[in-house]
C-alpha positions in Angstrom: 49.0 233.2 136.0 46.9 234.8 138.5 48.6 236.6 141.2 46.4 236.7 144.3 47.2 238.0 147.6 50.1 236.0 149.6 47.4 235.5 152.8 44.6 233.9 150.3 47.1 231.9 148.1 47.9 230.0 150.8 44.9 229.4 152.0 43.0 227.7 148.8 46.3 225.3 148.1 45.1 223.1 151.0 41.8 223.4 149.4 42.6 222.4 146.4 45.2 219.5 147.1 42.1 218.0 149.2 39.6 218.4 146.4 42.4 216.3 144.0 43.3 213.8 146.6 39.3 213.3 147.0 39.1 212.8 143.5 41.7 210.7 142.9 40.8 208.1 145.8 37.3 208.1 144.6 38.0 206.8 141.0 40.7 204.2 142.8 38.2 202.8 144.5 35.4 201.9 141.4 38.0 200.0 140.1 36.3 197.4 137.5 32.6 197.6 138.8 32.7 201.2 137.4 29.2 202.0 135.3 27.6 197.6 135.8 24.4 197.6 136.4 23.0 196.8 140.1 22.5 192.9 140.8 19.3 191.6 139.8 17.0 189.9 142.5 14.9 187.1 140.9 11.3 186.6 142.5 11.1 182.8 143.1 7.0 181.9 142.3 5.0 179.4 144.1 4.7 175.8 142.8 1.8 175.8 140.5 0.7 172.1 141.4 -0.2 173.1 145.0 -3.4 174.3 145.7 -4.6 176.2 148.5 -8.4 176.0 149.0 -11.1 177.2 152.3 -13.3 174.7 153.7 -11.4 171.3 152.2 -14.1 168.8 154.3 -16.5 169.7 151.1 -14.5 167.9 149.0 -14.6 163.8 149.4 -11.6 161.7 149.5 -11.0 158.5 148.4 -8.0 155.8 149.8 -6.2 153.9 147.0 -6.5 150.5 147.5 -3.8 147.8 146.6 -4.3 145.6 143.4 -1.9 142.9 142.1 -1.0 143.0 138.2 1.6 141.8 135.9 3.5 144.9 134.2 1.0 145.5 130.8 2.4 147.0 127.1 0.1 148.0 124.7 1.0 148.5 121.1 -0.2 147.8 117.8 0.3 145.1 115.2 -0.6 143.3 111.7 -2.0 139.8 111.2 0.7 138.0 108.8 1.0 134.4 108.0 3.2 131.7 109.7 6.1 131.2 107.4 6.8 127.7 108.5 3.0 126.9 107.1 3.5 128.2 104.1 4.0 125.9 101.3 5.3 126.7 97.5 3.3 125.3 94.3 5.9 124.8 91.6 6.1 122.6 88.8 9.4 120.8 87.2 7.9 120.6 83.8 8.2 123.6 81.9 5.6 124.9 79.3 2.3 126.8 78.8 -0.5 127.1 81.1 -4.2 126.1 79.2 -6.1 126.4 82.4 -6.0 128.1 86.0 -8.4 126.1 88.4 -8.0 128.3 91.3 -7.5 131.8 92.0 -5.6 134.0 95.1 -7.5 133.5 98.0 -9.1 130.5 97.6 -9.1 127.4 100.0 -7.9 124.2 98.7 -7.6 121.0 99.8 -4.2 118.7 99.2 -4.5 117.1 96.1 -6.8 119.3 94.4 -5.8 120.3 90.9 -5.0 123.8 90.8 -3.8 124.3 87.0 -3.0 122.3 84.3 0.3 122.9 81.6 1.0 121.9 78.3 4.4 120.7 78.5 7.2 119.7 75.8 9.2 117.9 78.7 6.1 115.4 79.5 6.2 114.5 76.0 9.9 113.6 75.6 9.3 111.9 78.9 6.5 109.7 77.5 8.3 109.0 74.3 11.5 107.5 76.5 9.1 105.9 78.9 7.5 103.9 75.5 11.2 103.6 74.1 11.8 101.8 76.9 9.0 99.6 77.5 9.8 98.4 74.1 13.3 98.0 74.5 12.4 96.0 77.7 9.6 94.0 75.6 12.7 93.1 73.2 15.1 91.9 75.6 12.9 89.9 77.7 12.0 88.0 74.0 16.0 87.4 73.7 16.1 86.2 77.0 13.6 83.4 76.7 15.3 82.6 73.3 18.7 82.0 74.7 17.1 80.5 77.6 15.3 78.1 75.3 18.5 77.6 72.9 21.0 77.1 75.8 19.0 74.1 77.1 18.9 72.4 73.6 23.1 73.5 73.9 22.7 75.2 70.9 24.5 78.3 72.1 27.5 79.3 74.1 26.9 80.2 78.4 28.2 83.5 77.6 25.2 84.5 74.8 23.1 83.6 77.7 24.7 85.8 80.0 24.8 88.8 77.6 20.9 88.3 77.1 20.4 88.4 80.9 22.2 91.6 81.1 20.3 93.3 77.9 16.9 92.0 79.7 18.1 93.8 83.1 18.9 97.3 81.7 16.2 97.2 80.1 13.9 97.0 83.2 16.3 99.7 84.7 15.3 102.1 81.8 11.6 101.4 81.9 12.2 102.6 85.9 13.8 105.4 85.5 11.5 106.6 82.5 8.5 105.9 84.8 10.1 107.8 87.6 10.5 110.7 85.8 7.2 110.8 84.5 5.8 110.8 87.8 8.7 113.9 89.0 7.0 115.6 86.1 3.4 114.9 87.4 1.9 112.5 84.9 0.9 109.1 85.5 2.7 106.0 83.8 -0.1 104.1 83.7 -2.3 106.8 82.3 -2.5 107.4 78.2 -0.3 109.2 76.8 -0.5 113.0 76.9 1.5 116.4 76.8 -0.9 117.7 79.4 -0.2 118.0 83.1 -1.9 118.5 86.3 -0.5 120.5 88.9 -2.3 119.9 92.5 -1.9 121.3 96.1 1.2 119.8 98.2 -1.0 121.3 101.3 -4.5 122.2 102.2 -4.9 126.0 103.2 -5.6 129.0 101.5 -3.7 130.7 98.1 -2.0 133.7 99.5 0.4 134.4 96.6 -0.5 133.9 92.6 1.8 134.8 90.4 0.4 132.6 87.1 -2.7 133.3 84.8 -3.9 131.4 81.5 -2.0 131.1 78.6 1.5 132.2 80.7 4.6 130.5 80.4 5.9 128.1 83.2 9.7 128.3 83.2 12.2 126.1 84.6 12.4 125.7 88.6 15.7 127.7 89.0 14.2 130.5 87.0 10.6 130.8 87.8 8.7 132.3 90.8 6.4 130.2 92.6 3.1 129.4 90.5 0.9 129.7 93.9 1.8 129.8 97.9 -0.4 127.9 100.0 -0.6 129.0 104.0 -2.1 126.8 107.1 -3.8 129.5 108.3 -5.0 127.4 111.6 -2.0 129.3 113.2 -1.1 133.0 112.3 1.7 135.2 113.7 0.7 139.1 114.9 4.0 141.5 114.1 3.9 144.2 116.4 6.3 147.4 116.6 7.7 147.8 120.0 9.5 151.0 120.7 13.5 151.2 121.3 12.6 152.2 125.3 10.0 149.9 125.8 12.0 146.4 124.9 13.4 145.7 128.3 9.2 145.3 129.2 8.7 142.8 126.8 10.3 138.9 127.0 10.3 135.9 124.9 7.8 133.7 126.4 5.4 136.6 128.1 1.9 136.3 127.1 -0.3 139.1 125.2 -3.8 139.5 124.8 -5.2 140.5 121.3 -8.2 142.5 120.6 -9.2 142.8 116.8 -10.3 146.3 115.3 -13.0 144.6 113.3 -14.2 142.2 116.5 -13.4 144.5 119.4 -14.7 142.3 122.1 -13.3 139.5 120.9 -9.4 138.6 123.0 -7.6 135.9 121.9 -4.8 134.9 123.7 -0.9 134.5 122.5 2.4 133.9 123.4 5.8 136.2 122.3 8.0 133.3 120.3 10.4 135.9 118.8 12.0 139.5 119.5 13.6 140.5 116.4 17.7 141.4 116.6 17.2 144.3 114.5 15.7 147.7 114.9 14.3 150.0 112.1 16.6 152.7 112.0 13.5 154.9 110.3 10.9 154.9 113.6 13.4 152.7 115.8 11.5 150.0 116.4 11.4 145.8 116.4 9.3 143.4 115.2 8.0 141.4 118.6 6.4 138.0 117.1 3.3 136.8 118.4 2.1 132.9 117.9 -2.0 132.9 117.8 -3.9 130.1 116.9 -7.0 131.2 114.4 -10.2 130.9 115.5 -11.4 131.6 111.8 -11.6 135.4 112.0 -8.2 136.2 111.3 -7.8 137.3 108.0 -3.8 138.3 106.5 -3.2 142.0 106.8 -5.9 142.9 109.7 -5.2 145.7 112.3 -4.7 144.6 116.0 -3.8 145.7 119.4 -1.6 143.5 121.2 -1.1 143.9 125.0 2.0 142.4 126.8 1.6 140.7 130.3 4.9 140.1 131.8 5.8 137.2 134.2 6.0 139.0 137.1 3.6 141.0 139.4 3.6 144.0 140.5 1.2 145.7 143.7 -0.5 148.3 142.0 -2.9 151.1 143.1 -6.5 151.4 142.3 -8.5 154.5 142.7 -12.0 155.7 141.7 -11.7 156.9 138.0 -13.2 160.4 138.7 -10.4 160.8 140.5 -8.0 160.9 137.6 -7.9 164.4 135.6 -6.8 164.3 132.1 -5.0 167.7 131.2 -2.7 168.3 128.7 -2.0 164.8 127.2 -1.1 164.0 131.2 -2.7 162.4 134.0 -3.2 164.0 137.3 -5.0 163.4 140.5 -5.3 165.7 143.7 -3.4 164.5 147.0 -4.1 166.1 150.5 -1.2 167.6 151.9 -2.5 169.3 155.0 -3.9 172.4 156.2 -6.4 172.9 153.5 -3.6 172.2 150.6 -3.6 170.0 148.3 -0.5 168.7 145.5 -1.5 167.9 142.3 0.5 164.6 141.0 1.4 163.5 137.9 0.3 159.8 137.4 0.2 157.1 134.7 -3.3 155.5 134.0 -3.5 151.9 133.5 -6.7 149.6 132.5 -10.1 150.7 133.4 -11.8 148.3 136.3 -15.2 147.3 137.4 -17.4 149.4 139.1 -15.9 152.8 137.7 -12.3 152.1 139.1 -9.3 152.7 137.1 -5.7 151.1 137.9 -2.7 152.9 138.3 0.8 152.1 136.8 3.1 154.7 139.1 2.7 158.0 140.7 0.7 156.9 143.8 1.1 154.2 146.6 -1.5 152.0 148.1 -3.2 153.8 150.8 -2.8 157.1 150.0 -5.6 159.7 149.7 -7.1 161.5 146.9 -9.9 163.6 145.7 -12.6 161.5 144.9 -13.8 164.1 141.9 -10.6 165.5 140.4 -13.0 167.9 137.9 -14.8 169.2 140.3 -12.0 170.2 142.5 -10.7 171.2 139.4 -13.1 173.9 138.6 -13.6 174.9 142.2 -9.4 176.0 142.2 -10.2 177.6 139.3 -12.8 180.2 140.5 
């Protein structure tokens, strides 16, 4: 301890008690905001779609006119045959084939033959059909004998009777021998052979083979169909139509189809089915289109279908160099005032005559814009 003089010593203890005190009420008052950093101040930057240029009477505007349009899809499809036209060669006799008259892709007519079998089941068939013609020839000769006999009373009523019914069957056998002869595709009438024709049910064009020469024809419960003939006067176009897109599209709308291989060909259809099931891989349905076939459509040909809904819609139309293209977006220039101009998102529709281009949202009738959105363009740039 350090012994000072009495005057001194009680002169620093106020001193000192001070100093503490000062101390104590300084720490007391950081509390929890002791050592955090100081609060940040975020600079807010301008809006980067308005411009600000000198001398904006060099730059022409252009007034967006009013145009009335039905709401317009485009997507893309495939060409595929009507199922309802399609028709099924098959054959109920069973066998081997000995010759192939057509081939896939081929146009028949009904009636034509389009392959001929070798089949044990026409044979049996004619050998009953003879068995029965004989059996018939028979009982018809026992007939006119008891008819003969009963009038000279040399038999009983009931002999007659029994002939009658003997002479009836018989014809009932020959019909039903002939019948199936003809369910088997051969001809009655026609010599006898183990050979079979097998023609066209429809005319229109082979769009599924699955027989060659020398293959084996099964039984109809087991065996594919031998050819598929389609009416090809009528196709259907199946087109994918996005998840967020069906509420555009309606059974009954129309659409207009443009071919890849015939671009400035349009042929005209109508929507007849939306399918009730999506595909869970791209999330899309099948949106069926009926076109009647003007002779160009082939099975399997890329199209691109456009939707017209029933409604319309007042739409507006502005000069096509006033639409800028940047970054996948469209954009045109709108005149805000005092040599300012906003740059506005919009969504391009079809292209009109005399360089004018549609718009489906982003601008309203009668609003201005800049008549050359490049130009402008490159001016803010500089």
């Amino acid at each position: 301890m350090i012994r000072l003089p009495g005057r001194l010593t009680v002169l620093l203890l106020p001193v000192t008690s001070a100093a503490l005190l000062a101390g104590c009420t300084a720490r007391g008052s950081t509390g929890d905001n002791a050592g955090a950093p100081p609060p940040a101040i975020v600079e807010h930057e301008g809006d980067s779609n308005a411009i600000q240029v000198d001398h904006p009477e060099r730059f022409t505007l252009a007034t967006a006119t009013a145009r009335e349009s039905t709401p317009e899809l485009i997507v893309t499809g495939v060409v595929s045959p009507d199922v309802s036209r399609n028709v099924p060669v098959v054959s109920l006799a069973a066998g081997r084939v000995v010759e192939v008259r057509t081939r896939l892709g081929d146009r028949v007519e009904k009636g034509q033959v389009l392959l001929r079998i070798q089949s044990a089941d026409v044979a049996s068939a004619y050998a009953d059909y003879r068995k029965a013609v004989s059996s018939r020839a028979l009982a018809d000769a026992q007939l006119e004998r008891a008819q003969a006999l009963i009038e000279r009373g040399a038999i009983a009523r009931k002999e007659l009777e029994v002939a009658e019914d003997a002479a009836d069957k018989a014809r009932v056998d020959v019909e039903n021998a002939a019948e199936r002869l003809r369910v088997l595709g051969s001809d009655p009438s026609r010599p006898p052979t183990p050979v079979v024709d097998v023609t066209a049910p429809a005319s229109g064009v082979i769009t599924e083979q699955n027989v060659t020469n020398a293959a084996g024809v099964k039984s109809l419960d087991n065996s594919p169909n031998l050819f598929t003939i389609s009416d090809l006067s009528h196709v259907w176009i199946l087109c994918d139509v996005y998840e967020n897109d069906l509420p555009t599209v309606q059974v009954g709308d129309t659409a207009s189809v443009r071919l890849a291989a015939y671009p400035d060909q349009v042929l005209k259809g109508r929507i007849n089915n939306i399918a009730a099931i999506l595909d869970p891989t791209i999330r899309t349905a099948k949106v069926r289109i009926e076109v009647a076939n003007p002779g160009m459509l082939r099975i399997g040909m890329f199209v691109t279908a456009a939707f017209h809904g029933l409604t319309t819609e007042t739409r507006a139309v502005v000069p096509s160099a006033a639409v800028l293209h940047l970054h996948d977006r469209d954009w045109v220039y709108v005149p805000v005032g005092s040599g300012r101009f906003e740059r506005r998102e919009v969504v391009g529709g079809s292209m009109l005559a005399a360089n004018m281009q549609e718009l489906r949202s982003g601008l309203k009738p009668g609003m201005q814009v800049i008549a050359n959105a490049l130009v402008f363009q490159n001016t803010a740039e500089q």
